[in-house]
MDAnalysis code that builds the backbone (N, CA, C; Angstrom):
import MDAnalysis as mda
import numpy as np

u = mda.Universe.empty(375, n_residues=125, atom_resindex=np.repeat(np.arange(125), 3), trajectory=True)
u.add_TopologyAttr("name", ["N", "CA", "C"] * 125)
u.add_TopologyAttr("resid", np.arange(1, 126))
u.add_TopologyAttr("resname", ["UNK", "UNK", "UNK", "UNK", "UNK", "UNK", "UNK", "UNK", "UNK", "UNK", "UNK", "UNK", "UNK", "UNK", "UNK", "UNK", "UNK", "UNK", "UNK", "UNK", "UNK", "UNK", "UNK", "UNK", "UNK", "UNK", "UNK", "UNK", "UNK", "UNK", "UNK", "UNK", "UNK", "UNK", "UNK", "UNK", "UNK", "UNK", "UNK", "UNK", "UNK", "UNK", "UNK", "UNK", "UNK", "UNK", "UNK", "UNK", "UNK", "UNK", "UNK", "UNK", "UNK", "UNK", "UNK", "UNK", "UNK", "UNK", "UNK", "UNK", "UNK", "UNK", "UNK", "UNK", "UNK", "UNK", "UNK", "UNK", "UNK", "UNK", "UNK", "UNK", "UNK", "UNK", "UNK", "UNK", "UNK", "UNK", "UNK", "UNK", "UNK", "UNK", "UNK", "UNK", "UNK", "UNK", "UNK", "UNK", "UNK", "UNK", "UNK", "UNK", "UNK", "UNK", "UNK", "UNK", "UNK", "UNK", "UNK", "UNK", "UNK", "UNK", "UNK", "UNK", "UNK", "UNK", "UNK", "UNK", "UNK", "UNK", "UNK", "UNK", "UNK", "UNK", "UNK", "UNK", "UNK", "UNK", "UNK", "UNK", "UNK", "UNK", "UNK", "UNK", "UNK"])
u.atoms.positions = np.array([
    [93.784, 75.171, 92.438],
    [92.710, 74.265, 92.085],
    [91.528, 75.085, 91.626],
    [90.871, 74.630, 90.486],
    [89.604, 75.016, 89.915],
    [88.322, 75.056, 90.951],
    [87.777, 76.105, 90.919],
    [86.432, 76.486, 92.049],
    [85.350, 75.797, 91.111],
    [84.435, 75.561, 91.801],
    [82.968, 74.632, 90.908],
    [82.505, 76.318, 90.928],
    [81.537, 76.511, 90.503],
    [80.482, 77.494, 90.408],
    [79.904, 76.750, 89.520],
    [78.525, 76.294, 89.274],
    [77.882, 75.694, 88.420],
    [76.269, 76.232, 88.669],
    [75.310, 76.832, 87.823],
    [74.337, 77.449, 88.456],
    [73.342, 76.069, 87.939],
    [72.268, 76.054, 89.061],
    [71.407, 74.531, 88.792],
    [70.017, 75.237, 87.912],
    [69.906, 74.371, 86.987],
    [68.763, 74.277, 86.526],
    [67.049, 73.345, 86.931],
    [66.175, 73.954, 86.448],
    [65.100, 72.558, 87.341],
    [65.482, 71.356, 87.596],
    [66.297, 70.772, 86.981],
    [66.632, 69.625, 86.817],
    [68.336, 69.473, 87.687],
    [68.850, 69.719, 87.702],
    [70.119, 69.964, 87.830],
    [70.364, 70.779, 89.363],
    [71.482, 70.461, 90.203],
    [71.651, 71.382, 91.432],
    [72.895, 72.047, 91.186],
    [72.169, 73.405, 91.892],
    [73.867, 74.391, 92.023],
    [74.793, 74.322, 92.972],
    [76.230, 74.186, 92.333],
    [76.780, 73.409, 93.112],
    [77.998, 74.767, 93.162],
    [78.759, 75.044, 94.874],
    [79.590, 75.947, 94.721],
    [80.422, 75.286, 95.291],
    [81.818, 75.526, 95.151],
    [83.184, 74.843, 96.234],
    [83.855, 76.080, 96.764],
    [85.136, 76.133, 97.570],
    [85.678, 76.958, 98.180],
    [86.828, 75.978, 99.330],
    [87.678, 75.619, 98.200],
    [88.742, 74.509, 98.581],
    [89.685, 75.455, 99.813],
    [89.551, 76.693, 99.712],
    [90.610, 77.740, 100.732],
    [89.785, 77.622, 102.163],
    [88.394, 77.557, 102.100],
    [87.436, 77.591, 102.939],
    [87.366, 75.764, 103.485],
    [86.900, 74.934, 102.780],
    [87.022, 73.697, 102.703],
    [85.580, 73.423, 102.600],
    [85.293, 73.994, 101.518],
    [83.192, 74.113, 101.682],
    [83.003, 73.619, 100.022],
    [82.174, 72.936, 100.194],
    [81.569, 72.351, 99.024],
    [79.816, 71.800, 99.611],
    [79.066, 72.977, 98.092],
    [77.478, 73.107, 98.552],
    [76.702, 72.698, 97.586],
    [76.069, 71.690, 97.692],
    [75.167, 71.552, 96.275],
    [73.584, 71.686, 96.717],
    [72.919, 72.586, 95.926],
    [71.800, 72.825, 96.451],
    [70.144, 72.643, 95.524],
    [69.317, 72.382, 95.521],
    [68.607, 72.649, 94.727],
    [67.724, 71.200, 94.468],
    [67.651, 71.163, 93.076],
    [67.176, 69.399, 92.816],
    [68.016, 69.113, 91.916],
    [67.828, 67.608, 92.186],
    [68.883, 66.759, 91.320],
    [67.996, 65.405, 90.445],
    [67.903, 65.860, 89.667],
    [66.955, 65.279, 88.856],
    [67.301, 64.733, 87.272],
    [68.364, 65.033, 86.903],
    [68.925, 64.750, 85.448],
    [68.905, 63.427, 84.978],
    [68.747, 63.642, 83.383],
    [68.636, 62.147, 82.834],
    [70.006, 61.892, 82.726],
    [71.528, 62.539, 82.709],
    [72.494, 62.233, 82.410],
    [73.553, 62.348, 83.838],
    [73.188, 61.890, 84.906],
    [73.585, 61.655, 86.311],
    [75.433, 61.903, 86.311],
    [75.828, 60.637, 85.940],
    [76.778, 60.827, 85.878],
    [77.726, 62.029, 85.360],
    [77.329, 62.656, 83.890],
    [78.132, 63.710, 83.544],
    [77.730, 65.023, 84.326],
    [76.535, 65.641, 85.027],
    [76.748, 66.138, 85.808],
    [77.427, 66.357, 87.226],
    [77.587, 64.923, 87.614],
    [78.292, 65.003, 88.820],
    [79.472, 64.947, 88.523],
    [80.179, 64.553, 87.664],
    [81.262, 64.271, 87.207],
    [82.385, 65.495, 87.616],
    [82.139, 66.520, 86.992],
    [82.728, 67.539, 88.116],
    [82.688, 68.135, 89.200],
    [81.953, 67.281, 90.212],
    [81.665, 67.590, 91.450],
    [83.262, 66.506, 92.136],
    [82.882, 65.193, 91.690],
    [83.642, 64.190, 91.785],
    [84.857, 64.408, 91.610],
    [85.515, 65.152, 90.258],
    [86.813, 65.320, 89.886],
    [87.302, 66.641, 91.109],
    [86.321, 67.489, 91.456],
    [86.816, 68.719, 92.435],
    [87.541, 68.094, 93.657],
    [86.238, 66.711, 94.028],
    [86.380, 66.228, 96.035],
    [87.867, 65.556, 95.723],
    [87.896, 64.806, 94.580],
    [89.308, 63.947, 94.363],
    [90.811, 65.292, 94.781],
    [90.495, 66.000, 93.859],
    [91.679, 66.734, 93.869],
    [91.467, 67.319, 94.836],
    [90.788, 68.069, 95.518],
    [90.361, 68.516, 96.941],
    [91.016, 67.662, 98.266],
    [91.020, 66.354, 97.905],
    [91.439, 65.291, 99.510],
    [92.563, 65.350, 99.125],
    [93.323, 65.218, 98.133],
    [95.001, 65.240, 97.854],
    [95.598, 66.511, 98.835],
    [95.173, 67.313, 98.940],
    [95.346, 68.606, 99.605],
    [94.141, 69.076, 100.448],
    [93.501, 68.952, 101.556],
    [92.671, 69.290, 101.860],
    [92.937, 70.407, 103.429],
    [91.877, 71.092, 103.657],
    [92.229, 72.160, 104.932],
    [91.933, 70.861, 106.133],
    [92.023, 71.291, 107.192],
    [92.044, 70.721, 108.253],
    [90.291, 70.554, 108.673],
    [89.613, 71.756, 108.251],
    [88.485, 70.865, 108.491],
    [87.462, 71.345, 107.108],
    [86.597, 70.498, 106.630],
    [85.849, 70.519, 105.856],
    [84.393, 70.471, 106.083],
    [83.609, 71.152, 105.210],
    [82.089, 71.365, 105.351],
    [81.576, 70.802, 104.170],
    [80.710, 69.973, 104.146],
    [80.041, 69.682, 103.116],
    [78.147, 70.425, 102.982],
    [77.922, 71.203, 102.577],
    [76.136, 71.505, 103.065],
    [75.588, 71.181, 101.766],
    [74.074, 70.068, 102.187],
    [73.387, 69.691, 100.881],
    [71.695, 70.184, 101.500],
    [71.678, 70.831, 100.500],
    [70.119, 71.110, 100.636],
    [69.463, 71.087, 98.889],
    [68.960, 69.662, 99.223],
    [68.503, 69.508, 98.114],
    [66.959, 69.231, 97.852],
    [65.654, 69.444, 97.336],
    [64.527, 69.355, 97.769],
    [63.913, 68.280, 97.365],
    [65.263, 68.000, 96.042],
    [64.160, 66.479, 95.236],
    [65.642, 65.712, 94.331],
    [65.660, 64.667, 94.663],
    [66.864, 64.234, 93.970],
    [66.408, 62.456, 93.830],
    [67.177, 62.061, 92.216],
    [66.108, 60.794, 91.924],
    [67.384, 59.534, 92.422],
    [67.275, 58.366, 92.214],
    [68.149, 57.529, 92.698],
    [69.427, 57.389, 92.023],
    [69.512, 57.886, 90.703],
    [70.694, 57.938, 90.026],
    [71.751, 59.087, 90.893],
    [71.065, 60.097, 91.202],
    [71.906, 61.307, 92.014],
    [72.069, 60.822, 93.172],
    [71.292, 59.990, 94.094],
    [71.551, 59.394, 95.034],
    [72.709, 58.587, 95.710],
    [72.839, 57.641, 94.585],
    [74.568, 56.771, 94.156],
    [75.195, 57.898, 94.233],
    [75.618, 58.745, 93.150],
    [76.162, 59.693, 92.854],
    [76.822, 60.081, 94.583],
    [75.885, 60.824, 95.069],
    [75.615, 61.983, 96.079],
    [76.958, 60.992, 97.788],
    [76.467, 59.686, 97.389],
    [77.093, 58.813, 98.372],
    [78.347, 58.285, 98.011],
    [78.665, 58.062, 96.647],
    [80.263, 57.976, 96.378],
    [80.857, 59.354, 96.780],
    [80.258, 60.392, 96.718],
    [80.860, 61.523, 97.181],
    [81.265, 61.668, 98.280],
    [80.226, 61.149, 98.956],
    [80.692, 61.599, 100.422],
    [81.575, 60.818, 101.045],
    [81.515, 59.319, 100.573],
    [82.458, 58.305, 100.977],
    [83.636, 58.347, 100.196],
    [83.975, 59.320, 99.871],
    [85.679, 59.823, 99.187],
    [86.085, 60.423, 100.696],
    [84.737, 61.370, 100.728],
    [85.190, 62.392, 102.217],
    [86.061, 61.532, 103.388],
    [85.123, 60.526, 103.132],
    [85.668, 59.048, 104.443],
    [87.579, 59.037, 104.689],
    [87.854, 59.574, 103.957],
    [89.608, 59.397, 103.768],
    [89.871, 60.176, 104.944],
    [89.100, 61.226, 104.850],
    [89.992, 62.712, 105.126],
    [89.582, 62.882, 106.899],
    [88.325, 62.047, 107.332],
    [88.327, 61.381, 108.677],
    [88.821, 60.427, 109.576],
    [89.569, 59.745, 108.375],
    [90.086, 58.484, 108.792],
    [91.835, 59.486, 109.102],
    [92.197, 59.943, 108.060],
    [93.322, 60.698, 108.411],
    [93.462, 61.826, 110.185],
    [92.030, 61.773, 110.366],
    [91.990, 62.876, 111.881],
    [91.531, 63.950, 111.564],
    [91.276, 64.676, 110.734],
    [90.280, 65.782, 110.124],
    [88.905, 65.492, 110.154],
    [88.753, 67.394, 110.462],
    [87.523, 67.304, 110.962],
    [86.449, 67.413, 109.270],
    [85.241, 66.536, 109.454],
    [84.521, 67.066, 108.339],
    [83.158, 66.836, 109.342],
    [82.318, 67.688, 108.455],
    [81.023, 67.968, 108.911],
    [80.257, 67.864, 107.772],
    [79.239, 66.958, 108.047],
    [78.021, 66.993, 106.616],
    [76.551, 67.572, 106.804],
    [76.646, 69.011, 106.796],
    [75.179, 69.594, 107.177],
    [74.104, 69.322, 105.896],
    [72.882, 68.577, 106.272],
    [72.068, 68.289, 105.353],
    [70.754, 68.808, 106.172],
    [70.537, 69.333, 104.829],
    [69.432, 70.828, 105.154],
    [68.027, 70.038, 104.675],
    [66.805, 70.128, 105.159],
    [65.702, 69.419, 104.941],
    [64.546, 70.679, 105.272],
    [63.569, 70.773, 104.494],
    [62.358, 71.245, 105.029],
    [61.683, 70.708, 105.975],
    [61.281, 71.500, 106.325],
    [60.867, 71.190, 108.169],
    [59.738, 69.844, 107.800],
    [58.928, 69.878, 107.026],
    [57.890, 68.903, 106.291],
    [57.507, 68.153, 105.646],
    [59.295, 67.936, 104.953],
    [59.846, 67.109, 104.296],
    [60.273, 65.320, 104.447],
    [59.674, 64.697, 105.522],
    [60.418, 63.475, 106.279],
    [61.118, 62.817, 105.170],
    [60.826, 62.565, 103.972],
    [61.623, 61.696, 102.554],
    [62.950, 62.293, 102.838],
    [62.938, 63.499, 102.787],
    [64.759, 64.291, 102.410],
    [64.996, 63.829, 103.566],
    [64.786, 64.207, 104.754],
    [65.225, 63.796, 106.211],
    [65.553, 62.565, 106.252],
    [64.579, 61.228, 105.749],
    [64.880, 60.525, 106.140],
    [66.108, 59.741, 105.169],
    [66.058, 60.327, 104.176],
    [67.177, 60.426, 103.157],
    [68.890, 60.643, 103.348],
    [68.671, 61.646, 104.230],
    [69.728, 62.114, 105.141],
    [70.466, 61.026, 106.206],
    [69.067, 60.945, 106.985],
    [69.446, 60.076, 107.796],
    [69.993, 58.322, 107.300],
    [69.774, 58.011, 105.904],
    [70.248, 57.007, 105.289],
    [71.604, 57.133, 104.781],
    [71.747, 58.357, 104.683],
    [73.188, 58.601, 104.043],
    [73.937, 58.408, 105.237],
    [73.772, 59.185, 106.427],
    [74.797, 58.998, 106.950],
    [75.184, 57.633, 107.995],
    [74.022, 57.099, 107.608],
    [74.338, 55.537, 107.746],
    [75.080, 54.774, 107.005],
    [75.977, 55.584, 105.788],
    [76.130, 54.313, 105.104],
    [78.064, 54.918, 105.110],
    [77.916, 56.641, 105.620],
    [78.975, 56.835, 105.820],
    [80.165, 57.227, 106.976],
    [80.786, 57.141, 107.022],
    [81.589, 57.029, 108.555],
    [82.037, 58.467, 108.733],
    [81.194, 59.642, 108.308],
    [80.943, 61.024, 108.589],
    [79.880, 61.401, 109.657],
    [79.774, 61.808, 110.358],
    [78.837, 62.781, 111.245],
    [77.829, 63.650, 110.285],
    [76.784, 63.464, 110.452],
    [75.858, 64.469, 109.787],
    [75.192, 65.647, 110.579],
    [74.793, 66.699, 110.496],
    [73.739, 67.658, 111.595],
    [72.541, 67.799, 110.039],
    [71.441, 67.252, 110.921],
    [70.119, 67.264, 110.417],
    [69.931, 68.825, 110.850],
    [69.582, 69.887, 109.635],
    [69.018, 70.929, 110.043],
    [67.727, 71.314, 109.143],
    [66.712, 71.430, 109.919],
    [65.308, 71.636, 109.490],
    [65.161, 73.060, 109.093],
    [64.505, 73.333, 107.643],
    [64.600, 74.615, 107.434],
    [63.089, 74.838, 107.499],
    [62.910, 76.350, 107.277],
    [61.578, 76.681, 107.315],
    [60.683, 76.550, 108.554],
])
């Protein structure tokens, strides 16, 4: 399977995978006018990724600014993950926030309300 390496621009987040590891990281801001075709290969990776997946998976998002189009985006993602818990695998969704940040935090804390994943809120800085 194809590794993401994608380096983020202001607009755009860098996104790395490591399907041997079971780690997929998108970091940065997510801000693009064309939402969909950037995520688009994030999406096509997690698909082919759950067909075959390791026993446990990491997802880490540390993102500092992301608009509502990446938002959708960011939550169909994770609710693909939903399979691979329901199967008995372990996944973990570490979402990284500045310590001063409450929007991302509380951002976080919306996501994983909406998904049947475990999140660890970790405050940076």
């Amino acid at each position: 399977m194809e590794e993401l390496a994608i380096t983020g621009t202001p607009k755009t987040p860098t996104v790395r995978s490591d399907s041997s590891q079971g780690l997929l990281e998108i970091t940065g801001r997510s801000n693009p006018e064309n939402t969909v075709e950037v995520f688009r290969p994030i999406v096509n990776w997690v698909e082919e990724y759950i067909q075959n997946p390791g026993e446990k998976t990491t997802v880490n998002i540390r993102l500092e600014h992301f608009n509502t189009s990446s938002s959708k985006s960011l939550i169909g993602i994770l609710k693909r993950f939903e399979s691979l818990k329901a199967e008995g695998r372990e996944i973990i969704v570490n979402w990284h926030y500045e310590e001063d940040d409450e929007d991302i935090l509380e951002a976080g804390e919306n996501f994983e309300s909406m998904v049947e994943i475990p999140f660890n809120m970790i405050p940076v800085g």
